[in-house]
N, C-alpha and C positions, 0 to 999 in steps of 0.2 A: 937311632936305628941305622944298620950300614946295609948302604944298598950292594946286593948281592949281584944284580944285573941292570941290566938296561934296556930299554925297547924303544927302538927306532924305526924309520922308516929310510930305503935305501933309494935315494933318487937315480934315476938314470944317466950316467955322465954323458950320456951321449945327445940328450937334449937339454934345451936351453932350460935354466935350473929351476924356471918358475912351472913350467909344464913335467920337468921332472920328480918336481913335488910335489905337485898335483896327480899324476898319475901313480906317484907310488901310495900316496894317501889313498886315494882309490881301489889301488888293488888290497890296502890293507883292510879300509872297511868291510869288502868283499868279502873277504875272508872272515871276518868277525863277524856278517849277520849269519853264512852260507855256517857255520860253527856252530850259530845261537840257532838257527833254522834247524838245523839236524837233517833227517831223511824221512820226512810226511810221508804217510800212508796214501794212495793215489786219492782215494777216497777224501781224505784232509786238502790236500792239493786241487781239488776242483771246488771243491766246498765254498759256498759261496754265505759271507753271513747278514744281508736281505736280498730281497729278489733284484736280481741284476747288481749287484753288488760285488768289491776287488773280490779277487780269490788271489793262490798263492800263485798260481797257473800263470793267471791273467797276468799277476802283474811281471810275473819272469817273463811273459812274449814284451807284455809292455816295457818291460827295461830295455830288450834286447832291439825292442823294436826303434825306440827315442834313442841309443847308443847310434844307432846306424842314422836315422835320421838328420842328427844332428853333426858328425861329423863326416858323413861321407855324403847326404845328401845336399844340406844346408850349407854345409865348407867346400865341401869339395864339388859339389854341384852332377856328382854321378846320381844317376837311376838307378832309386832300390828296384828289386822284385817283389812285386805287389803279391807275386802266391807263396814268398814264406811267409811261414807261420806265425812268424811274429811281428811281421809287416800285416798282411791278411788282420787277424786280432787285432791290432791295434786298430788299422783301419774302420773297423765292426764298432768299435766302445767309443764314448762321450763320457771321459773323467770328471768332466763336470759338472755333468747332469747329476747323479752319476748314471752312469749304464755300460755297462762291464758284463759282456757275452759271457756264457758259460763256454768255458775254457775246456779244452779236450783233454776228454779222461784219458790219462797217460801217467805211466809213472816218473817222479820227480826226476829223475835221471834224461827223462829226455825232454825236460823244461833246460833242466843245467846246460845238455847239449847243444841246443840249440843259443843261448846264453852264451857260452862257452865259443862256438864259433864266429854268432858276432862280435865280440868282443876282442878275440883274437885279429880280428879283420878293422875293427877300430883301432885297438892300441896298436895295430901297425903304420894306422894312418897316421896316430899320433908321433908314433915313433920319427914319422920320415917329414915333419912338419918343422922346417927350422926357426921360426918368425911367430913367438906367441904374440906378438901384437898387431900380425896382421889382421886388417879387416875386412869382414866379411858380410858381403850387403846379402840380403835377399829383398826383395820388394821395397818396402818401405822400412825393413827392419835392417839393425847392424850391429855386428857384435866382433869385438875381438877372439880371435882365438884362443887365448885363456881362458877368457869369461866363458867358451861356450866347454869348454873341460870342467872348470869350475861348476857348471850346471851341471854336468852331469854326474860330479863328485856328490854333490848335492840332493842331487833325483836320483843317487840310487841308496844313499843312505837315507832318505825319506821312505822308500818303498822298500827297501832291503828290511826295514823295522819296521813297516806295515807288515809284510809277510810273516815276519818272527810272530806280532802279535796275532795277526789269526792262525796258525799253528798252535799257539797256546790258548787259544779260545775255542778252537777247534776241538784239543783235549780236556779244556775244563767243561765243555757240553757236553761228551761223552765220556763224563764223568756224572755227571747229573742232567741225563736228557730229555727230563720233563720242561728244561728251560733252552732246550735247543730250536733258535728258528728255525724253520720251515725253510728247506733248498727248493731252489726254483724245479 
């Protein structure tokens, strides 16, 4: 078989090469769940599948919300603002419990937008960060700067394809809604 193309990933020459492949990996995943995702119906988008349970809402403040946390709060030691939206929400929910607020009815568009601006404001941070191995204490924890890109390469293709799957479960119950749970 002869391959007809190629598919790569374009690191950023302008950072140092291990955060530059880390972050174009990232913006590729992006793109591949936000593609597998599509455009949920608002209704899909809050929809929760047990009571206090992810939604797709939830977990787009929640990404947006750990993006920020972790590199401009935890690295960089700036003060988020506690009343965006996806600071606010995060702050409400317990992934471990789990217990995951019902996410405000809004259309998907301005989950993305919000998404969309922190991340803009992160990979700037990353952008202007010369030294992926420096490190970074907080309390009694430390992490290099790679590793904490690294995580978030990680935690957003975790919940990037949590979202795709309830989207699609979302539609296979209102396809057959006699076995759809009960929304909070």
């Amino acid at each position: 078989m002869k391959r007809t193309d190629l598919e790569d990933i374009e690191p950023d020459p302008a950072l140092p090469l291990d955060l530059g492949i880390l972050l174009a990996t990232w913006k590729d995943g992006i793109r591949e769940w936000r593609d597998n995702l599509g455009s949920p119906p608002p209704e899909a988008v809050t929809w929760q599948i047990y009571p206090e349970g992810p939604s797709i809402g939830g977990i787009l403040l929640h990404l947006a919300s750990c993006d920020q946390f972790w590199l401009q709060e935890f690295a960089e030691k700036a003060t988020l603002d506690r009343t965006d939206p996806a600071i606010a929400y995060d702050l409400a929910m317990d992934q471990y419990i789990p217990r995951w607020p019902s996410p405000p009815a809004e259309p998907i568009e301005w989950y993305f937008d919000i998404l969309d601006r922190a991340r803009a404001g992160v990979f700037e941070t990353i952008s202007q960060h010369p030294d992926s191995l420096s490190e970074h204490p907080n309390g009694d924890y430390a992490s290099t700067y790679r590793w904490i890109v690294a995580h978030l390469v990680q935690h957003d293709s975790y919940h990037g394809g949590q979202a795709v799957l309830l989207h699609e479960t979302w539609k296979k119950f209102q396809a057959t809604p006699e076995h759809a749970p009960a929304s909070p």
